[in-house]
C-alpha positions, 0 to 999 in steps of 0.5 A: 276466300283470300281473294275476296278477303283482299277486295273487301279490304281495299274497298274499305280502305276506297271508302275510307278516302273517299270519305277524307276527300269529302271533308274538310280539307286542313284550311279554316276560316275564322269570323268574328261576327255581329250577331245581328246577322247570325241566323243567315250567317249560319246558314252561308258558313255551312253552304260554304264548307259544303261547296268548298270543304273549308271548315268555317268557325264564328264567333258571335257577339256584340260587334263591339266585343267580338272586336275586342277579341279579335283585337285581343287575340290577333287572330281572324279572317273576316270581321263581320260587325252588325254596322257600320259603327263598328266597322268603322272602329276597326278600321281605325284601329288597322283590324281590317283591310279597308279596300276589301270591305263590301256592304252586305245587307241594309237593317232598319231600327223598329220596336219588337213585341211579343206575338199578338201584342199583349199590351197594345204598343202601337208607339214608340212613345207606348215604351214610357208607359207605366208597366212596359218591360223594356229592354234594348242592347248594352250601347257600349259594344252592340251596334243595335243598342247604339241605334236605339238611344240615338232613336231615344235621345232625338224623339223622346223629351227629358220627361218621356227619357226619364220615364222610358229609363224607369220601364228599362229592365236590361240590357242585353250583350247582343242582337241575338240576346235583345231578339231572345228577350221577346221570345222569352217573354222577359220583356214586353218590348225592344228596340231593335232591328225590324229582321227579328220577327223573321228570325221567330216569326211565331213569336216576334212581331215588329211594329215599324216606328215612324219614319220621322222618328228613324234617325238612319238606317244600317248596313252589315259590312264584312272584311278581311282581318289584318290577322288572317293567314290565307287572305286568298281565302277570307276573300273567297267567302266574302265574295261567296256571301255577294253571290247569288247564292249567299244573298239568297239566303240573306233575303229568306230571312227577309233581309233588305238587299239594298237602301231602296227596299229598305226606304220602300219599307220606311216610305221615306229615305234616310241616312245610310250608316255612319256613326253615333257617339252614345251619351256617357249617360248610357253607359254603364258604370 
């Protein structure tokens, strides 16, 4: 008995390493991310644990908040923005290493309504009707809400602003909130990104703004913070989310891999990232 006794405890005791050797090791990773990736992004942080046994903490948000945060608690791995916009930002304000900055996915601007689109808006210029809740995303520190004023400034006449501005029934903190208020029903339309639908396809429905009235498209950059510990690391999980295996993932939530199928989709090419200075009119007091 005391023998069998002896073998229970030592096979108990193999599981019980066997288990710490499964998970996660003491290294972790901290990102700072835009949530205009945030599905897929999830998605490529748990592949990752999984393969390497590296516990992978997020922090979503506008881009530009989560940047402030960064910034403000000198702490990170990677900054992951929703565009270019921001990090370009970052890298003025030395949060990133410039040389490991690597675009990831290409994002084009659209209008997002509920499923089945109750109230019929075909056109950007529908959003001006009496009667449209609209919403778009605070263009202070989220990077889609940017891109939607800058659609706004150059399509819409002072009258048509004017009009769009009275239907403006919020804004919203992210890409992941502005998505959210479709799906709620707490608007009747957004301007945001056209990957939305794929994040609730039973609930959102894009309608593609023409491509005259697309202004640029946008990328989702990634690079490492100047405030990582183990930079070995941010690097190993940038180049995991270049891997076939990360942009697959990106490309099941319908994700466009590179400025041409993004074009193919718009039927015509247009600037890629750069920047865009929000009137000072759009920013809230």
């Amino acid at each position: 008995m005391r023998g069998i006794g002896v073998f229970l405890l030592l096979f108990y005791l193999s599981l019980g390493v066997f288990k710490v050797n499964l998970g996660y090791s003491k290294e972790r990773l901290l990102i700072y991310a835009g949530a205009a990736s945030k599905p897929p992004t999830e998605e490529v942080a748990k592949a990752f644990e999984k393969k390497y046994g590296v516990k992978v903490d997020i922090i979503f948000g506008g881009s530009g908040y989560v940047l402030s945060q960064m910034l403000l608690s000198k702490q990170g791995d990677i900054y992951f923005p929703g565009s270019s916009d921001y990090m370009e930002l970052a890298k003025k304000k030395g949060a990133v290493f410039p040389e490991t900055e690597q675009k990831v996915v290409y994002l084009v601007p659209a209008i997002n309504v509920q499923r089945g689109n109750p109230k019929k808006i075909k056109f950007l210029k529908d959003l001006t009707r009496p009667g449209i809740k609209v919403a778009i995303a605070n263009p202070e520190g989220v990077c889609v809400g940017a891109y939607a004023v800058e659609i706004i400034e150059k399509n819409f006449t002072p009258e048509e602003k004017e009009r769009f501005r009275k239907n403006l029934v919020n804004y919203t903190e992210s890409c992941e909130k502005t998505a959210t208020a479709i799906s709620l029903k707490t608007v009747d339309a957004v301007i945001g990104w056209r990957v939305f639908e794929h994040w609730d396809p039973y609930r959102i429905e894009t309608i593609p703004l023409k491509k005259e009235e697309i202004i640029r498209i946008g990328y989702i950059p990634i690079a490492i913070s100047k405030f990582t510990k183990n930079r070995d690391l941010a690097q190993k999980f940038i180049d995991f989310v270049l891997s076939k295996e990360g942009k697959a993932i990106f490309r099941k939530y319908h994700y466009f891999m590179t400025p041409d199928e993004a074009f193919s989709w718009i039927g015509g090419k247009k600037p890629v990232g750069g920047e865009y200075i929000v009137p000072t009119e759009w920013i809230k007091k």
